[in-house]
N, CA, C, O and CB atoms as a CASP TS submission, in Angstrom:
PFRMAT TS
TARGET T0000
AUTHOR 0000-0000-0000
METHOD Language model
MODEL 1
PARENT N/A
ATOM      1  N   UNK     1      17.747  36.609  16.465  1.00  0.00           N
ATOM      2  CA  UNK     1      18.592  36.954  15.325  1.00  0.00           C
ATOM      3  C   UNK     1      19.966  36.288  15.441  1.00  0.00           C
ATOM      4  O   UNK     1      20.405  35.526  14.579  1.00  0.00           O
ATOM      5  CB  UNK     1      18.748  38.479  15.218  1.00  0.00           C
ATOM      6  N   UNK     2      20.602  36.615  16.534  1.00  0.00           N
ATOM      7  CA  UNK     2      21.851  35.841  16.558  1.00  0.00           C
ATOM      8  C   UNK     2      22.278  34.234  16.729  1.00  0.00           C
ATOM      9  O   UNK     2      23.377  33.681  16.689  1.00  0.00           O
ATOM     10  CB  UNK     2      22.385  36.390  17.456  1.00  0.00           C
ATOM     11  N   UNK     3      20.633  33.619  16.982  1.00  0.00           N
ATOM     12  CA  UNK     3      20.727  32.119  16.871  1.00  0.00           C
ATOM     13  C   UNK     3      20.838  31.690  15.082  1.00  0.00           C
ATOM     14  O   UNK     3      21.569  31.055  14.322  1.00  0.00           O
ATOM     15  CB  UNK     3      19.184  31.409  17.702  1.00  0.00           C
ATOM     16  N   UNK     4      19.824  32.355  15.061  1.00  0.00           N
ATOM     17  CA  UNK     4      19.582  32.655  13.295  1.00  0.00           C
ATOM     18  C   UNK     4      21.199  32.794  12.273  1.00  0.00           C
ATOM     19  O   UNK     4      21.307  32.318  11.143  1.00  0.00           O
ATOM     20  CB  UNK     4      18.607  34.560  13.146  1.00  0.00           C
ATOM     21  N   UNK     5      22.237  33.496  12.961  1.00  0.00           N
ATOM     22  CA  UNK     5      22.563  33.944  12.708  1.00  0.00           C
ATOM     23  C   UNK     5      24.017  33.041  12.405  1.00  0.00           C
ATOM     24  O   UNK     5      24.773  32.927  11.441  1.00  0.00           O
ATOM     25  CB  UNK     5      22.173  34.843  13.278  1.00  0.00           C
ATOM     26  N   UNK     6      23.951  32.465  13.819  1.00  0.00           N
ATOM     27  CA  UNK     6      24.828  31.222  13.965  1.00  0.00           C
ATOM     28  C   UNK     6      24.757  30.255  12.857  1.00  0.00           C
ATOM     29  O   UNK     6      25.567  29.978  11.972  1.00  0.00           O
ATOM     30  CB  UNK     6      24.478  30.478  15.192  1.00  0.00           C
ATOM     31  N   UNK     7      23.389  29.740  13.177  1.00  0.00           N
ATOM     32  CA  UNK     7      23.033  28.409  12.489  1.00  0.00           C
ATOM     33  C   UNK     7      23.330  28.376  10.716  1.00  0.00           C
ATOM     34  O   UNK     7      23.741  27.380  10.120  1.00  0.00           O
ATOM     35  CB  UNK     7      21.309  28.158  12.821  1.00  0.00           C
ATOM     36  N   UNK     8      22.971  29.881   9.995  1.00  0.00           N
ATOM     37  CA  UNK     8      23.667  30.343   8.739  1.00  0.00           C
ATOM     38  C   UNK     8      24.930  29.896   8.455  1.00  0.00           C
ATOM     39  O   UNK     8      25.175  29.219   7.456  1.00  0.00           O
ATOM     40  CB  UNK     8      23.784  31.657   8.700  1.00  0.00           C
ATOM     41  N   UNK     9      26.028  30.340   9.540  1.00  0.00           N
ATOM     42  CA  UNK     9      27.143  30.272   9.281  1.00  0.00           C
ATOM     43  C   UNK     9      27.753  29.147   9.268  1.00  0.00           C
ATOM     44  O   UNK     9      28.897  29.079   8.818  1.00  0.00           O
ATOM     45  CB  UNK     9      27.616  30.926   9.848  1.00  0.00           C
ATOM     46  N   UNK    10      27.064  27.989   9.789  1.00  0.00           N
ATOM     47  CA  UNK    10      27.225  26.777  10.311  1.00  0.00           C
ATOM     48  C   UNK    10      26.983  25.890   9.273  1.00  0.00           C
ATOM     49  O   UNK    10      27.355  24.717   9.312  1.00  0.00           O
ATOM     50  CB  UNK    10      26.444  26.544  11.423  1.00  0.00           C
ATOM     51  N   UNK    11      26.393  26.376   8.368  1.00  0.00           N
ATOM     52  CA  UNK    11      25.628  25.571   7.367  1.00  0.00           C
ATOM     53  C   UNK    11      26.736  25.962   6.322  1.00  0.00           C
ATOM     54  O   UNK    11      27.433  25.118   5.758  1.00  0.00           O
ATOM     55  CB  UNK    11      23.875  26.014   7.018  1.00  0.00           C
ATOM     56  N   UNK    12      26.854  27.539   6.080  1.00  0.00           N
ATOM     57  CA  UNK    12      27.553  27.614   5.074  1.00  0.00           C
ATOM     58  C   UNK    12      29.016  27.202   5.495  1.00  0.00           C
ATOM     59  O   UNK    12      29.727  26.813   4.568  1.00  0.00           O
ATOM     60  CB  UNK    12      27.382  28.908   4.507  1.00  0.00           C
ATOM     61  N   UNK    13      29.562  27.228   6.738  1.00  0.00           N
ATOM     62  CA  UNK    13      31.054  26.513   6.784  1.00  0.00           C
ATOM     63  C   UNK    13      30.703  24.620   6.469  1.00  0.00           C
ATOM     64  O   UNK    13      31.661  23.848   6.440  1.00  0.00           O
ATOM     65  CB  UNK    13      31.909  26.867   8.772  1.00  0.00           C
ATOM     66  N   UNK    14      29.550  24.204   6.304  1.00  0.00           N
ATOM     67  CA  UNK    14      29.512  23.224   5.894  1.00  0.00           C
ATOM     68  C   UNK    14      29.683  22.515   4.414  1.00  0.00           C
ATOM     69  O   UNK    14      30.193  21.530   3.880  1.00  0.00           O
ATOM     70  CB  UNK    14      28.723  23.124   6.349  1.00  0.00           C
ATOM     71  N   UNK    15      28.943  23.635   4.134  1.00  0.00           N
ATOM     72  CA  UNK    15      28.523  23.958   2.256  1.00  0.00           C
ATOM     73  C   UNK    15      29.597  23.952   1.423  1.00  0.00           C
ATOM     74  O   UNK    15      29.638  23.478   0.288  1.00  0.00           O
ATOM     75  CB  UNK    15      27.867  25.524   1.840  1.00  0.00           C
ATOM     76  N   UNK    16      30.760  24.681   2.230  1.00  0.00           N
ATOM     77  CA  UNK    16      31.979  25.797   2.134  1.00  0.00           C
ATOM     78  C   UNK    16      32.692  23.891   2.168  1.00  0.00           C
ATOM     79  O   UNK    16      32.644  23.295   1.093  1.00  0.00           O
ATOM     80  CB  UNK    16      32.369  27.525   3.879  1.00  0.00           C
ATOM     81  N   UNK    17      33.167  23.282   3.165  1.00  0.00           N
ATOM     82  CA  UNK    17      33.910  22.376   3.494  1.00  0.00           C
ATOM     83  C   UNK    17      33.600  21.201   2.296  1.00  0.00           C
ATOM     84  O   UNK    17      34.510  20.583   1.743  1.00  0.00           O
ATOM     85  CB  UNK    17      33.641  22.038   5.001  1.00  0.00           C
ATOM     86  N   UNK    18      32.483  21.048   2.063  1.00  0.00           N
ATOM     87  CA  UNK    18      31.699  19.587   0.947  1.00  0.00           C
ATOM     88  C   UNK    18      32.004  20.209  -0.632  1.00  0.00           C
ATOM     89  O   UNK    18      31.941  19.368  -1.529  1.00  0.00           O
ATOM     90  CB  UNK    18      29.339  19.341   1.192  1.00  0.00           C
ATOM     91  N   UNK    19      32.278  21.402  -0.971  1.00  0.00           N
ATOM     92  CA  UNK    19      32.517  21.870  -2.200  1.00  0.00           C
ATOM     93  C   UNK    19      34.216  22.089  -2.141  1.00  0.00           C
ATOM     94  O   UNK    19      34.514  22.425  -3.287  1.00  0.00           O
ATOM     95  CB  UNK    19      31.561  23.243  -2.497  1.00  0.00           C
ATOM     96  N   UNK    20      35.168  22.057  -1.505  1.00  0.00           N
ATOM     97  CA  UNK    20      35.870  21.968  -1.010  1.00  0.00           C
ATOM     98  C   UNK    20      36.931  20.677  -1.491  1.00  0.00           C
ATOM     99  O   UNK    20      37.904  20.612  -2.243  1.00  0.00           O
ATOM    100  CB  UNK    20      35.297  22.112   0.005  1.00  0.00           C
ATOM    101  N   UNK    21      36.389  19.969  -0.865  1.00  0.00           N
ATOM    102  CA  UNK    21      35.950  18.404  -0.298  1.00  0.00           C
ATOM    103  C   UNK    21      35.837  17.714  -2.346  1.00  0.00           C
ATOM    104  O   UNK    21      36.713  16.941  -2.734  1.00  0.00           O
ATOM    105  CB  UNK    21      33.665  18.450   1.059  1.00  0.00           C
ATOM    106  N   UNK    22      35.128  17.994  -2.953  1.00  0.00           N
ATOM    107  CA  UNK    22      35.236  17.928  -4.588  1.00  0.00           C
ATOM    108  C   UNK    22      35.478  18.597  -5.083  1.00  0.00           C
ATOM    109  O   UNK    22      35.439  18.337  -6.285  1.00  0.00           O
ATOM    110  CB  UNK    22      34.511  17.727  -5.301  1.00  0.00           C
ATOM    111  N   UNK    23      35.820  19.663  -4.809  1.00  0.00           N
ATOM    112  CA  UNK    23      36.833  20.106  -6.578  1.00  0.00           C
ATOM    113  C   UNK    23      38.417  19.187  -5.818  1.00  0.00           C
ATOM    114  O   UNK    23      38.795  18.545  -4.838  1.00  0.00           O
ATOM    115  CB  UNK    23      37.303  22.936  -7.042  1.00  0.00           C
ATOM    116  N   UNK    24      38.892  19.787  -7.243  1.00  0.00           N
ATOM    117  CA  UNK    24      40.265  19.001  -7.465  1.00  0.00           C
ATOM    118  C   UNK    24      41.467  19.126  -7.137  1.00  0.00           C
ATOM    119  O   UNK    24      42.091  19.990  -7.754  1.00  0.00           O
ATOM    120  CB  UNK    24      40.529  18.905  -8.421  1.00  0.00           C
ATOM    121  N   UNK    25      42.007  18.548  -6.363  1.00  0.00           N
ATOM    122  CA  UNK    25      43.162  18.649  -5.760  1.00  0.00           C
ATOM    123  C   UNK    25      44.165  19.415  -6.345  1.00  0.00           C
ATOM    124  O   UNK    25      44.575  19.231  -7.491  1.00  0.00           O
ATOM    125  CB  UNK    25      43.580  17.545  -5.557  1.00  0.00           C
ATOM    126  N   UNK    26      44.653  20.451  -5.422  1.00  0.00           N
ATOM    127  CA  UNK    26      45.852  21.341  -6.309  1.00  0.00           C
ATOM    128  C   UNK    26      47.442  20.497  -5.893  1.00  0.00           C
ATOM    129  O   UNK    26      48.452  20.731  -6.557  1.00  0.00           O
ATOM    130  CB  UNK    26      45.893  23.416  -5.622  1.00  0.00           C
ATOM    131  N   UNK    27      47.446  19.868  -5.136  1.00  0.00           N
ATOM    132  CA  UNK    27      48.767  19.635  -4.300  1.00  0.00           C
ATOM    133  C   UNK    27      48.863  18.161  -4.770  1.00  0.00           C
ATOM    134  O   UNK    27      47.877  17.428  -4.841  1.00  0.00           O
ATOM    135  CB  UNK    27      48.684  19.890  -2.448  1.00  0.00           C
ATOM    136  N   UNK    28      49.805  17.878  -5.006  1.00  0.00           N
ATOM    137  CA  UNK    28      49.893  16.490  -5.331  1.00  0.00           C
ATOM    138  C   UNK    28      50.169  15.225  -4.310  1.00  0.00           C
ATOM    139  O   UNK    28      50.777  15.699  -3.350  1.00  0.00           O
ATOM    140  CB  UNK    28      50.858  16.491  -6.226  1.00  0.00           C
ATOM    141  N   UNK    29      50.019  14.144  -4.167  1.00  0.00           N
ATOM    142  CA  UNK    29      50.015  13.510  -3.044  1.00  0.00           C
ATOM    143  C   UNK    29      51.596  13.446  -2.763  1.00  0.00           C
ATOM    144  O   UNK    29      52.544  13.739  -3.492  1.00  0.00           O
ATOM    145  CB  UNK    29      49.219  12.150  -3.142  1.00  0.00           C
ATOM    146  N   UNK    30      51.525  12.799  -1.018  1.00  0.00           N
ATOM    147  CA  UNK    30      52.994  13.077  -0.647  1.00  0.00           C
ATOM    148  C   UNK    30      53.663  11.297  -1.147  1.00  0.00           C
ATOM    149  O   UNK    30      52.979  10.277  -1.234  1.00  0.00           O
ATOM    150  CB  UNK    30      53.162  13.624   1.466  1.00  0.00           C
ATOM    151  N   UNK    31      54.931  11.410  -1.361  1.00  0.00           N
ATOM    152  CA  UNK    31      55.480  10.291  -1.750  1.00  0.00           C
ATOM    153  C   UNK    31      56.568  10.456  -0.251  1.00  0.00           C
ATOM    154  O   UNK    31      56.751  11.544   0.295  1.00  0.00           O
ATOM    155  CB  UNK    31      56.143  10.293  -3.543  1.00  0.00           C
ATOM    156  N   UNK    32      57.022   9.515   0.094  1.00  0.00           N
ATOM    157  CA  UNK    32      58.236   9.397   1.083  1.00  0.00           C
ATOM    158  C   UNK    32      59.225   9.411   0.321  1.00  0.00           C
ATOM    159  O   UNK    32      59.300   9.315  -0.904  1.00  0.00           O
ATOM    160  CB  UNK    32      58.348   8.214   1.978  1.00  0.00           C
ATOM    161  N   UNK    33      60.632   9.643   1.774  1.00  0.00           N
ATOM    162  CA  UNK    33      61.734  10.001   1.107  1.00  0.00           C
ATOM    163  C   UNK    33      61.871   8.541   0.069  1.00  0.00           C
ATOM    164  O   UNK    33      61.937   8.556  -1.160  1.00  0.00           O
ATOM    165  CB  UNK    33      63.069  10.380   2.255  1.00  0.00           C
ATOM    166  N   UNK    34      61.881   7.807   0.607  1.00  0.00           N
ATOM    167  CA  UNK    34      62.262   5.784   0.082  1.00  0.00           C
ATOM    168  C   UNK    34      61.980   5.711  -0.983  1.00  0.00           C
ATOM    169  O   UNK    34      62.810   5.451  -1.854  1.00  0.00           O
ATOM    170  CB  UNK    34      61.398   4.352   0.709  1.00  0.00           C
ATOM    171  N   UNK    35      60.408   5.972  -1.282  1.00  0.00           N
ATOM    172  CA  UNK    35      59.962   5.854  -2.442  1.00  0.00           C
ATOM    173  C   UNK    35      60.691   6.893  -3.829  1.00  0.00           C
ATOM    174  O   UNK    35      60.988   6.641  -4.997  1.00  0.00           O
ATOM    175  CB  UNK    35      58.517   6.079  -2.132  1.00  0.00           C
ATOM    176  N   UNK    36      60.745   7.809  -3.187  1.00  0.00           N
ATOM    177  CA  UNK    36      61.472   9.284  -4.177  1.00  0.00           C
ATOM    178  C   UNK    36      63.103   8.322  -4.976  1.00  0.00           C
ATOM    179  O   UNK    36      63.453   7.962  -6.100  1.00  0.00           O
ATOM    180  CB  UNK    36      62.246  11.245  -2.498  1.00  0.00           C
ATOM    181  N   UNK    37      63.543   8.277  -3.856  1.00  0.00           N
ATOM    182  CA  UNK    37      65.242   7.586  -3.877  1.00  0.00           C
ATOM    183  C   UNK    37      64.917   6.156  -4.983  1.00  0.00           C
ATOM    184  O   UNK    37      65.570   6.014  -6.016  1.00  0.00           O
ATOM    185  CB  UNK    37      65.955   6.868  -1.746  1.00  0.00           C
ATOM    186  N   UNK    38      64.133   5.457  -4.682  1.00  0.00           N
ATOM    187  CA  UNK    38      63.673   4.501  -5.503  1.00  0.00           C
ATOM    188  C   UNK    38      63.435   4.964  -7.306  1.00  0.00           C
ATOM    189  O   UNK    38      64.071   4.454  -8.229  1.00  0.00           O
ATOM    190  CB  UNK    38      62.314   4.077  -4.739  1.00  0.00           C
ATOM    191  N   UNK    39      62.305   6.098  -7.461  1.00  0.00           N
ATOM    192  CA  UNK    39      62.040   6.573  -8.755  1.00  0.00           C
ATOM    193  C   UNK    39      63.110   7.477  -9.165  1.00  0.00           C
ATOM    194  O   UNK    39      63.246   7.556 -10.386  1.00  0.00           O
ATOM    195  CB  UNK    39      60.742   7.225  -8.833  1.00  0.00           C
ATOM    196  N   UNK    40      63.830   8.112  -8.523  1.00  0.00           N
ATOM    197  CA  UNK    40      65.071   8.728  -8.996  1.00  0.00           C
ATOM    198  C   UNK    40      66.366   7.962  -9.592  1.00  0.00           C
ATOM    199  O   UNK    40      67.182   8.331 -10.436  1.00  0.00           O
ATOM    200  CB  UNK    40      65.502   9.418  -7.924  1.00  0.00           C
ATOM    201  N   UNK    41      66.200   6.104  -8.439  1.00  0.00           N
ATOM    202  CA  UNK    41      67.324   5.957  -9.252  1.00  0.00           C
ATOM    203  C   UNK    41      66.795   5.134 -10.536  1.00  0.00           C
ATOM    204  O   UNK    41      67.653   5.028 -11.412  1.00  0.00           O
ATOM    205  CB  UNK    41      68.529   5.229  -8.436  1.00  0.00           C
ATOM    206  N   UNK    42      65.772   4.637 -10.770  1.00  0.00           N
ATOM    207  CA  UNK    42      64.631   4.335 -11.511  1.00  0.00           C
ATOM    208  C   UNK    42      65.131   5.076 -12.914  1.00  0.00           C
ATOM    209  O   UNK    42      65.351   4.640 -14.044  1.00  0.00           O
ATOM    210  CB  UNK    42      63.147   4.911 -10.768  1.00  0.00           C
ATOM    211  N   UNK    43      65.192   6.118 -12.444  1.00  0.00           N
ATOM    212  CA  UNK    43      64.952   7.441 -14.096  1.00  0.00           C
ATOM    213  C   UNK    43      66.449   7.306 -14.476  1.00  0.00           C
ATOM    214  O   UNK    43      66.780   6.798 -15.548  1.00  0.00           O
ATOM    215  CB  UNK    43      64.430   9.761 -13.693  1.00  0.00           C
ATOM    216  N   UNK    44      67.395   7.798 -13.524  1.00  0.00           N
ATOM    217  CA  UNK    44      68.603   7.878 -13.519  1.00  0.00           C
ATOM    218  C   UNK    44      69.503   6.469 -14.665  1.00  0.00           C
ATOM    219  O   UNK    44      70.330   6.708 -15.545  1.00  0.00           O
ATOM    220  CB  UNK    44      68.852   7.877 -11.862  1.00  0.00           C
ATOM    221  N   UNK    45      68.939   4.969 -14.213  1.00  0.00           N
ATOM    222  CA  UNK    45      68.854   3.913 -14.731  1.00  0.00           C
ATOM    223  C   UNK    45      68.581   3.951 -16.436  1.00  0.00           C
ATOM    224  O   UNK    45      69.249   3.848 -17.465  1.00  0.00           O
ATOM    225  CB  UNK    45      67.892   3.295 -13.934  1.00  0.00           C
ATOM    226  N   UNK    46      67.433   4.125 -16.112  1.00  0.00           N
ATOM    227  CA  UNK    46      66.791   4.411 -18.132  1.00  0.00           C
ATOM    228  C   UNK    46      67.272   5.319 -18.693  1.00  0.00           C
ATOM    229  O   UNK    46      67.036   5.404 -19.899  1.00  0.00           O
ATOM    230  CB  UNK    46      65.190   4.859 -18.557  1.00  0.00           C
ATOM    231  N   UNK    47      68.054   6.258 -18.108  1.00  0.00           N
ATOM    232  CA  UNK    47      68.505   7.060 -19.051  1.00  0.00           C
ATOM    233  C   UNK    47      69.592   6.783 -19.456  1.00  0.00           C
ATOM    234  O   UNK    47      69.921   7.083 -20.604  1.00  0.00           O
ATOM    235  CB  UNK    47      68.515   8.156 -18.787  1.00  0.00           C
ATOM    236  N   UNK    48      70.659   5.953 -18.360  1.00  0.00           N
ATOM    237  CA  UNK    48      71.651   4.850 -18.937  1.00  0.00           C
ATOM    238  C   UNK    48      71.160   4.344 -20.175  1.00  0.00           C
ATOM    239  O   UNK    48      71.466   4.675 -21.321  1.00  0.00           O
ATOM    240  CB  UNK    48      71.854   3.618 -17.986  1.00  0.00           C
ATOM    241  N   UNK    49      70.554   3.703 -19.869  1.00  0.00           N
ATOM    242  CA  UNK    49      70.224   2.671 -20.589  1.00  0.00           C
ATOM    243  C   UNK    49      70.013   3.141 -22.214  1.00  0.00           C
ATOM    244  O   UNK    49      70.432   2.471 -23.157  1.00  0.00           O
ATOM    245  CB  UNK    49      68.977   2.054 -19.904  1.00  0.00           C
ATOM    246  N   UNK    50      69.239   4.500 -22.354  1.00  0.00           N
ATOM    247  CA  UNK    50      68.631   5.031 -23.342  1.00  0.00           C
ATOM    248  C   UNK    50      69.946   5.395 -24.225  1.00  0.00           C
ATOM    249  O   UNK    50      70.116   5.133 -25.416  1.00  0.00           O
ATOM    250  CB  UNK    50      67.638   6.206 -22.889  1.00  0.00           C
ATOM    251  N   UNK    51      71.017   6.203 -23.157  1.00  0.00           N
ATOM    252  CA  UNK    51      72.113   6.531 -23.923  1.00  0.00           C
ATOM    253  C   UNK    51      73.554   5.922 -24.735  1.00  0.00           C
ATOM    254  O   UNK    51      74.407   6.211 -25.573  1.00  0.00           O
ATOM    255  CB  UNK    51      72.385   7.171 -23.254  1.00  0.00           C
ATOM    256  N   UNK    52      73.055   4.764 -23.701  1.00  0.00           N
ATOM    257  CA  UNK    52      74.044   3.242 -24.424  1.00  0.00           C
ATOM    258  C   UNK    52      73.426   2.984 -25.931  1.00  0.00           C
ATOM    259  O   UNK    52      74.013   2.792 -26.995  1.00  0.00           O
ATOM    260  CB  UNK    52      73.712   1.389 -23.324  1.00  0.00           C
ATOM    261  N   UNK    53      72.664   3.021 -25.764  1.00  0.00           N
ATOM    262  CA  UNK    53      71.590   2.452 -27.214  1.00  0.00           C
ATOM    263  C   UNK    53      72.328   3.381 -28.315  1.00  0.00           C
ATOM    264  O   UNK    53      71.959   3.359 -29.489  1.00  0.00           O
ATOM    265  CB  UNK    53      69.431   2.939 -27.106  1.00  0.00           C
TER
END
């Protein structure tokens, strides 16, 4: 029973990990600080730009 019992759980922490594994990401990927400082001054820029206009 308790080999039985193992091997269940083993399967379903597998089952558990591959369904997991495809659904859809809740967290969004990580960007570095560099890149951040880059699109911030990016936005910061166009909005110059938008408000000169």
């Amino acid at each position: 029973m308790n080999r039985r019992k193992k091997i269940k759980q083993l399967l379903k922490a597998h089952a558990k990990k591959a369904s997991a594994k495809l659904a859809p990401q809740s967290k969004s990927k990580y960007i570095c600080k560099a890149d951040r400082l880059k699109l911030a001054a990016e936005s910061s820029h166009d909005s110059i730009i938008s408000s000169e206009s």
